[in-house]
N, CA, C and O atoms as a DFTB+ gen file, in Angstrom:
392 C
 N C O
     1  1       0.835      -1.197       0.000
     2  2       0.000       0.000       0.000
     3  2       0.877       1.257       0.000
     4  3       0.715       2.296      -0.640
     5  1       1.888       0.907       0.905
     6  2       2.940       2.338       0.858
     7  2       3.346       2.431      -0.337
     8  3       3.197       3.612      -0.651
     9  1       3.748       1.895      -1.130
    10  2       4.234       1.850      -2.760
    11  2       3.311       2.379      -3.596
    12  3       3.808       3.104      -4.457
    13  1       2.189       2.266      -3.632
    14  2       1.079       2.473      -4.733
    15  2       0.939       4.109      -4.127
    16  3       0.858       5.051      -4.915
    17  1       0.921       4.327      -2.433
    18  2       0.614       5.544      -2.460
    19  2       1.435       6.743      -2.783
    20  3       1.083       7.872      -3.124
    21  1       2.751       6.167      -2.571
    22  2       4.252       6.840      -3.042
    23  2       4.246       7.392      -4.423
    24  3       4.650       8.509      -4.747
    25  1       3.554       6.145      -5.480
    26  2       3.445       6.449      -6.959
    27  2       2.881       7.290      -7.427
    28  3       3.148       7.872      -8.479
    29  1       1.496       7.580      -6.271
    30  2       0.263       8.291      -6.596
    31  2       0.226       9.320      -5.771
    32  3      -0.479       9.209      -4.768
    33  1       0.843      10.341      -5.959
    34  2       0.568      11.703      -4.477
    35  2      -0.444      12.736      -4.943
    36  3      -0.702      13.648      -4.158
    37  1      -1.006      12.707      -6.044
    38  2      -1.888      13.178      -6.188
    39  2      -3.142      13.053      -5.077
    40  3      -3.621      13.967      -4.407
    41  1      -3.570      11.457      -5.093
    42  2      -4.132      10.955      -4.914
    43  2      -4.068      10.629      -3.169
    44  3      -4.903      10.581      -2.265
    45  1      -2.493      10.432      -3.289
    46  2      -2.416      10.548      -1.563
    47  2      -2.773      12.140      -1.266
    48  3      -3.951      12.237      -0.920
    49  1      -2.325      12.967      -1.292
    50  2      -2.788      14.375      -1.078
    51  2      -3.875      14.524      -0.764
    52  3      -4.195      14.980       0.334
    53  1      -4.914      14.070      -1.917
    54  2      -6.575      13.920      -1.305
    55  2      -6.974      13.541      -0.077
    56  3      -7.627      14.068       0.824
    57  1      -6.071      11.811      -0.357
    58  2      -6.917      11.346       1.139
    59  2      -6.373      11.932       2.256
    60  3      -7.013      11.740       3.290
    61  1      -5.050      12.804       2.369
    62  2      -4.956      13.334       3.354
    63  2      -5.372      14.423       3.942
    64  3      -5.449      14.710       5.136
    65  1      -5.696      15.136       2.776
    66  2      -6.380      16.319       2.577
    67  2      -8.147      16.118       3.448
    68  3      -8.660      16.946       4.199
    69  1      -8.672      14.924       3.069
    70  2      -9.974      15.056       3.273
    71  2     -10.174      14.587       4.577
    72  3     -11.097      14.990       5.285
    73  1      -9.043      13.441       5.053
    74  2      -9.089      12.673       6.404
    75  2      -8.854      14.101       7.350
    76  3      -9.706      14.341       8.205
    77  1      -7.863      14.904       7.210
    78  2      -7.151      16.028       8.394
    79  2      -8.980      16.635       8.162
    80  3      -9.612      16.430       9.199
    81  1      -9.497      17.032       7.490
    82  2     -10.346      18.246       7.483
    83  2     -11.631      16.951       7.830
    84  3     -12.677      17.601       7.831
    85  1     -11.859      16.006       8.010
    86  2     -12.956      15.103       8.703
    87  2     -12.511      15.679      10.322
    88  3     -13.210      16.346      11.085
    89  1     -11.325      15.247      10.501
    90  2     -10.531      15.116      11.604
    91  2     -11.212      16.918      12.346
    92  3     -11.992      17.126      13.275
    93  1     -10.717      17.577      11.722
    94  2     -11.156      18.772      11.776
    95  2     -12.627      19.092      12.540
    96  3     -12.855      19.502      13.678
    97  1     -13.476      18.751      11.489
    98  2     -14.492      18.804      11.520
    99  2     -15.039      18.146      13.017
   100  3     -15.648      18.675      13.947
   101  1     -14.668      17.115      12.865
   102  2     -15.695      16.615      14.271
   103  2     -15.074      16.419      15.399
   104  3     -15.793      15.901      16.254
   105  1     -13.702      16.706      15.807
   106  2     -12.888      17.116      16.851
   107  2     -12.688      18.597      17.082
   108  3     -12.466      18.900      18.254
   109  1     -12.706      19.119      16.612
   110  2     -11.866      20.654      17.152
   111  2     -12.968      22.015      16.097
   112  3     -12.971      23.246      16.102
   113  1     -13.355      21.507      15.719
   114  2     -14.977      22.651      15.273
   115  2     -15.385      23.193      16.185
   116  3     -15.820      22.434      17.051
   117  1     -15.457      24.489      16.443
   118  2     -16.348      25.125      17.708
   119  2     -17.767      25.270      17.170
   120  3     -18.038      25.234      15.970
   121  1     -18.548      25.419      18.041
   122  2     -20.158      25.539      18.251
   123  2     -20.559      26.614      17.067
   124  3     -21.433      26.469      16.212
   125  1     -19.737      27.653      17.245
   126  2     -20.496      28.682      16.049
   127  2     -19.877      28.551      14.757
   128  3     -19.173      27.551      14.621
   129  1     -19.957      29.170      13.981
   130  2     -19.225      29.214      12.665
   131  2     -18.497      30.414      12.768
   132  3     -18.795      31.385      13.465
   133  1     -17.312      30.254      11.868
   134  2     -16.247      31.043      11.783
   135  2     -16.847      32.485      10.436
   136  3     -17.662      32.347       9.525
   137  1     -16.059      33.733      10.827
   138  2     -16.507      34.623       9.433
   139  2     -15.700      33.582       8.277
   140  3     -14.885      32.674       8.442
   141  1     -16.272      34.112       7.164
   142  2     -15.906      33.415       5.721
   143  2     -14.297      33.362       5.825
   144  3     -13.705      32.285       5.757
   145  1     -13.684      34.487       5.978
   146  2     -12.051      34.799       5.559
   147  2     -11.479      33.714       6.648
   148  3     -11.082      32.595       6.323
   149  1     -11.491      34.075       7.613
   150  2     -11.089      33.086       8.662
   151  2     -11.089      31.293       8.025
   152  3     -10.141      30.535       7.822
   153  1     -12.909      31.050       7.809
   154  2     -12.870      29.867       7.114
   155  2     -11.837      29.305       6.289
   156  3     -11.290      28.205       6.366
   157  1     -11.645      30.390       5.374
   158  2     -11.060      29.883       3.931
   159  2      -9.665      30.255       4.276
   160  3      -8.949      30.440       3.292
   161  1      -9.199      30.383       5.243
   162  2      -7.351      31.036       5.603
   163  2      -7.147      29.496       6.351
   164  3      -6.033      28.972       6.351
   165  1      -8.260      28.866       6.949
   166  2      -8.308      27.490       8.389
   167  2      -7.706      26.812       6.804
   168  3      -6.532      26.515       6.588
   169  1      -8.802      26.683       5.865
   170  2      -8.828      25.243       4.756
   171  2      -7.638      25.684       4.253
   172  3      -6.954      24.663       4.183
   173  1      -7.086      26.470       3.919
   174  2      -5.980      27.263       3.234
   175  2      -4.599      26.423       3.940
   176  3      -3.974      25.549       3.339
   177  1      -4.368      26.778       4.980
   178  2      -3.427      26.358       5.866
   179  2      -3.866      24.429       6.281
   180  3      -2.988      23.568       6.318
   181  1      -4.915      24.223       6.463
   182  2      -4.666      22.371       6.306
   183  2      -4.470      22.113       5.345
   184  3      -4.348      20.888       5.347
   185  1      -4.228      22.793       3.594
   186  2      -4.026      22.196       2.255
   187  2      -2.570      22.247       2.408
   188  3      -1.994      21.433       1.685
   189  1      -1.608      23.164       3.336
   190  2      -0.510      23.240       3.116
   191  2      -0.109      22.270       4.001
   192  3       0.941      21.692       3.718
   193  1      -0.764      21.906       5.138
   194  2      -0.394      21.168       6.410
   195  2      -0.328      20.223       5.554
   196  3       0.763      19.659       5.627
   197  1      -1.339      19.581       4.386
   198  2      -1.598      18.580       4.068
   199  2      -0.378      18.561       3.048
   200  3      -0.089      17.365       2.995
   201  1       0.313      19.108       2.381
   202  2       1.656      19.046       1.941
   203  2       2.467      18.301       2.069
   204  3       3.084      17.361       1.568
   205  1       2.216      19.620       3.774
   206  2       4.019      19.060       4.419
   207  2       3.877      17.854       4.886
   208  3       5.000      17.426       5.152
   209  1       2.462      16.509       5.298
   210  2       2.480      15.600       5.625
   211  2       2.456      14.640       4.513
   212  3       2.641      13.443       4.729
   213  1       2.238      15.100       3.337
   214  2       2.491      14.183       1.781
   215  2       4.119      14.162       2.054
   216  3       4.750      13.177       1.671
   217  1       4.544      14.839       2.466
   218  2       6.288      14.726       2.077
   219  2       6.574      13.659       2.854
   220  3       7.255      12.748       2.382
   221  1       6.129      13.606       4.086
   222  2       6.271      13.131       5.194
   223  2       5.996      10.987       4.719
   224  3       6.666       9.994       5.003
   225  1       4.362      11.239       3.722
   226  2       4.326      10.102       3.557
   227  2       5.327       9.832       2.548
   228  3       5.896       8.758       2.742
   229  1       5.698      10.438       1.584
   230  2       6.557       9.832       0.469
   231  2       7.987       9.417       1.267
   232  3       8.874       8.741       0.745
   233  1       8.012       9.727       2.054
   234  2       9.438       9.583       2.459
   235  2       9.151       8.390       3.577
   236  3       9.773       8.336       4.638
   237  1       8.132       7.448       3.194
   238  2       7.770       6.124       4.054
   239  2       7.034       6.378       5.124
   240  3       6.549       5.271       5.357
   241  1       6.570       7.213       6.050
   242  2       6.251       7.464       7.169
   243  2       4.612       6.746       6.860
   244  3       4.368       6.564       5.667
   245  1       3.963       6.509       7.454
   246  2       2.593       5.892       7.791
   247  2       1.455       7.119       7.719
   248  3       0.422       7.037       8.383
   249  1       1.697       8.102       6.976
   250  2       0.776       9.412       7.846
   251  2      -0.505       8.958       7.571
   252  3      -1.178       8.868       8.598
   253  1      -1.230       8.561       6.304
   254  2      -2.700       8.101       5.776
   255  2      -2.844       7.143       6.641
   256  3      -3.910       7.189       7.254
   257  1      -1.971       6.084       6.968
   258  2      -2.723       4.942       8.016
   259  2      -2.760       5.808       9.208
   260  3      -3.910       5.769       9.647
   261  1      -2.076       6.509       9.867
   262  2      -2.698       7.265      11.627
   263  2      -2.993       7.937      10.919
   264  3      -2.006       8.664      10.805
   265  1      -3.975       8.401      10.043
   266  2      -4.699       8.636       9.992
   267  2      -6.023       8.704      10.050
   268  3      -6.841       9.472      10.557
   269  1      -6.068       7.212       9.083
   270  2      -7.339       5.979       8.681
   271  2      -7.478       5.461      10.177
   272  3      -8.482       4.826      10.500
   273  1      -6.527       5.718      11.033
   274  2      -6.787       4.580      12.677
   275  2      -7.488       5.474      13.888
   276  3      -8.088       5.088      14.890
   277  1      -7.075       7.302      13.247
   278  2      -7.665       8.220      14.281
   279  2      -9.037       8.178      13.668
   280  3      -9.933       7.987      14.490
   281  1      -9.453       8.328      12.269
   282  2     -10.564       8.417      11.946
   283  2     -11.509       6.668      12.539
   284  3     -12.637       6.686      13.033
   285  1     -10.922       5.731      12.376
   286  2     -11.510       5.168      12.837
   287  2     -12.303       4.684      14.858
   288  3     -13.399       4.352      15.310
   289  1     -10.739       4.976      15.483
   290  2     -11.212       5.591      16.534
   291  2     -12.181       6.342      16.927
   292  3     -12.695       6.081      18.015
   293  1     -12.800       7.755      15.933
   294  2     -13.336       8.192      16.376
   295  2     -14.871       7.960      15.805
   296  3     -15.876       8.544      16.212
   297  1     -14.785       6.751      14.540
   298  2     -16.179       6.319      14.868
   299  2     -16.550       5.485      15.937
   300  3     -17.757       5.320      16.115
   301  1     -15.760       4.934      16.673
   302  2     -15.702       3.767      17.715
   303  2     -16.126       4.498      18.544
   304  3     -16.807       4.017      19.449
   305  1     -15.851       5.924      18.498
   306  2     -16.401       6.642      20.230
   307  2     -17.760       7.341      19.969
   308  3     -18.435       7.853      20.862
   309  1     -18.110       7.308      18.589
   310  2     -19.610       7.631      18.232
   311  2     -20.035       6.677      18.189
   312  3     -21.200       6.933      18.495
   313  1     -19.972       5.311      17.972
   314  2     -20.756       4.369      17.967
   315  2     -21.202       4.320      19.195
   316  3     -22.395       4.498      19.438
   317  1     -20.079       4.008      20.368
   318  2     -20.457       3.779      22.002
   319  2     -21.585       5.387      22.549
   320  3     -22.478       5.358      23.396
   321  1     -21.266       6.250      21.976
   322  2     -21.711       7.478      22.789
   323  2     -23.611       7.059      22.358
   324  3     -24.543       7.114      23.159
   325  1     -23.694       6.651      20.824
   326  2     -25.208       6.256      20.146
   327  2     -25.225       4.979      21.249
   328  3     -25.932       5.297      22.205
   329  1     -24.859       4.112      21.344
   330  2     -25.339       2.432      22.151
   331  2     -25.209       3.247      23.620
   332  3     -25.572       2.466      24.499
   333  1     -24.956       4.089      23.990
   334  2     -24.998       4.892      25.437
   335  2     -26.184       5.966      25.409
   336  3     -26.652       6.385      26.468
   337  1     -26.514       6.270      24.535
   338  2     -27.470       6.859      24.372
   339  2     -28.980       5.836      24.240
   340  3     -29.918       5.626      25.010
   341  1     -28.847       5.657      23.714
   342  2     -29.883       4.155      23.429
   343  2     -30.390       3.524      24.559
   344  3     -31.573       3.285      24.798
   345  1     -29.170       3.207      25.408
   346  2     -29.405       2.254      26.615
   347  2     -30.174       3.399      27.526
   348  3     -31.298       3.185      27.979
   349  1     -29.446       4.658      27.753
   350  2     -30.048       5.532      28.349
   351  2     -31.809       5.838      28.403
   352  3     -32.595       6.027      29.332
   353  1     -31.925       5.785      27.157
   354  2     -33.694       6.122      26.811
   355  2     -34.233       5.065      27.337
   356  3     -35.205       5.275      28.062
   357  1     -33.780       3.633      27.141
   358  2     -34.380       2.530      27.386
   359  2     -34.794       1.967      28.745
   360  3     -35.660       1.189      29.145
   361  1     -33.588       2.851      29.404
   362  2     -33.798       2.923      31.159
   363  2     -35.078       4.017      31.497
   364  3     -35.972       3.846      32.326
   365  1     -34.908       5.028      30.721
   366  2     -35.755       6.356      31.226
   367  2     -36.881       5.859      30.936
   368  3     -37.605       6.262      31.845
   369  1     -37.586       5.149      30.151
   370  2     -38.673       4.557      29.264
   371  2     -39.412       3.184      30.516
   372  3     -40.598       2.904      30.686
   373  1     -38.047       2.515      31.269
   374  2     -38.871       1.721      31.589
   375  2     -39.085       1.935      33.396
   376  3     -39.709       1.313      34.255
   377  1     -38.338       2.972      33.395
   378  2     -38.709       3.546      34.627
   379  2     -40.089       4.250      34.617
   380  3     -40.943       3.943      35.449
   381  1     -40.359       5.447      33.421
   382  2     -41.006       5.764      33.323
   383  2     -42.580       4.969      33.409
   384  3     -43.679       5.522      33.447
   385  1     -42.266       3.471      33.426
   386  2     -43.333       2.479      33.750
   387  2     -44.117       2.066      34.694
   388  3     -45.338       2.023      34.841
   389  1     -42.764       1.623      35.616
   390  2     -43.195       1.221      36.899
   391  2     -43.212       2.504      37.750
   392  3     -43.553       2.457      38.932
């Protein structure tokens, strides 16, 4: 996989590009929205971040897999927070019974 992505940095660029700004998105997003300029200076600066970590992968480093492993982590902690949520209602529901 490191080989094919080495060949292809176009392509690695993307996925790193899109994983950091997921990453972004649902870790470190604040509550309100940013003015536009601000916005587009944030995406501006992760396209370059996303660069300097293409160099990083061509030169062997793993960056797309810790990547692919934080993104996956952090569906693992949305899955539990939904099955914690779930269980929650299901208690409130059957309390709400007796």
């Amino acid at each position: 996989m490191q080989a094919w992505l080495a060949a292809h940095p176009i392509i690695s660029y993307i996925i790193i590009f899109v994983l950091i700004t997921y990453v972004y998105n649902k870790v470190f997003r604040v509550k309100q929205k940013l003015p536009l300029l601000k916005e587009i200076l944030l995406y501006v600066l992760m396209a370059i971040g996303s660069g300097m970590l293409l160099i990083f992968q061509h030169d062997k480093l793993p960056i797309i897999q810790c990547l692919l492993v934080a993104v996956a982590l952090m569906f693992t902690v949305r899955i539990r927070y939904f099955v914690e949520a779930r269980q929650k209602k299901k208690a409130e529901a059957a309390a709400k019974r007796v």
